[in-house]
N, C-alpha and C positions, 0 to 999 in steps of 0.2 A: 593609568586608565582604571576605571572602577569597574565594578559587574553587577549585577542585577540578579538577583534569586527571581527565578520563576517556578509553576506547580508545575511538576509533569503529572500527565493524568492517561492512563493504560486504556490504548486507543477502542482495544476489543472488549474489554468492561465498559467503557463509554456508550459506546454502541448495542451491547448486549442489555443494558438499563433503559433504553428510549422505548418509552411508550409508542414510536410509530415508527413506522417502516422509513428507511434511510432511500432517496431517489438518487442521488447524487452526490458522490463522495470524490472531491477532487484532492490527491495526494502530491505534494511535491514539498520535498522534505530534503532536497542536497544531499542525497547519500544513502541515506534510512528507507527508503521506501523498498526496498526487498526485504529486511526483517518485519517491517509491518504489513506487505503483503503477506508473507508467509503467516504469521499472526491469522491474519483475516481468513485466510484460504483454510488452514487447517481446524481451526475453531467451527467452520460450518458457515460463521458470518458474509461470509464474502456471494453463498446461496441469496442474500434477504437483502441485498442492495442492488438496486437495478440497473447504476452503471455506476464505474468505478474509474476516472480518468488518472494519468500518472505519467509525469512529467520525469522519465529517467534521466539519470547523468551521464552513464556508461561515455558518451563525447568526451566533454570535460571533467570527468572523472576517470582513468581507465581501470584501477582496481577493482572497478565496479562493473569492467566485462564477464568475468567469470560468473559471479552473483546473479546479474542480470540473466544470462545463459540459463541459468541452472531452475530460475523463476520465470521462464520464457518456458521451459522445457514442462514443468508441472504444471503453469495452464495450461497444454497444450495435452498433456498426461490424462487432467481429470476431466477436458473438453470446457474449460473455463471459458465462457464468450461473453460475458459482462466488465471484463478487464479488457483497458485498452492503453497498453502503457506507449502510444505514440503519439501521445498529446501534447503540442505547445504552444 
């Protein structure tokens, strides 16, 4: 089986470059979307988007209970109410 090279490109530089405010940021990434929350929350970014959906794993993933917990617990810390990670 062969592979494929793709870019990766640094989601909070992506975003931090746009000429216009971001409405709608749907996240579902298999596993990754608690490093890239965190990313966005701490950068300031995650202020300048007006809703952020996220499709967790923690179900079919369980390693990703603890994580999840701990990015549940700092929205909940900084009063974060534009994340809604119970979307599917």
């Amino acid at each position: 089986m062969g592979y494929i090279d793709i870019e990766v490109i640094d989601l909070v530089q992506f975003i931090s470059n746009l000429s216009r405010p971001v409405r709608l940021l749907k996240i579902d990434i298999e596993g990754a979307e608690c490093e890239v929350l965190h990313a966005l929350i701490d950068s300031g970014l995650s202020k300048n988007i007006s809703s952020i959906v996220v499709e967790t794993h923690e179900i079919k993933i369980p390693r990703l209970r603890g994580p999840i917990k701990i990015l549940k617990e700092k929205i909940n810390k900084y009063g974060i109410r534009n994340i809604n990670l119970n979307w599917q």
